[in-house]
N, C-alpha and C positions, 0 to 999 in steps of 0.2 A: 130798535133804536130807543123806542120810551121806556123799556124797560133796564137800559143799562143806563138813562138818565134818571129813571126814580133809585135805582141801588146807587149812585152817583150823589144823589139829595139825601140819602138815606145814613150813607158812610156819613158825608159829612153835619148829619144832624147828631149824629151817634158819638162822633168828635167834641161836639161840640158839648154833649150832655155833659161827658167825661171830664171837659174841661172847669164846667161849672161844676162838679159836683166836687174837684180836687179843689176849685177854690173857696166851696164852703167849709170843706173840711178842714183846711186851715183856718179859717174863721175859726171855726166852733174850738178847736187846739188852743188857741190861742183866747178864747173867750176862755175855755177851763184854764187854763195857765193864768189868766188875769183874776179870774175869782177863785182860787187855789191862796195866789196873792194876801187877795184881800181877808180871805176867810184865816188865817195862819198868822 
C-alpha cells in the first residue's frame, strides 16, 4: 500500500514539474518575441 501511495505522490509531482516547466516556456517565447520587438 505505501508503495502504490509514493508512485501515486510521485506521478503527480512529475505532472506537476511538466506543467511548470510548459509554463516557463511560454514565458521565455514570449519574452524573446518581446525583445525581438524592441531590438528590430
Amino acid at each position: 500500500m505505501v508503495g502504490t501511495l509514493n508512485l501515486r505522490e510521485h506521478t503527480t509531482q512529475i505532472s506537476e514539474t511538466g506543467g511548470m516547466a510548459k509554463a516557463l516556456n511560454k514565458r521565455m517565447k514570449l519574452g524573446m518575441l518581446h525583445t525581438k520587438a524592441i531590438v528590430s
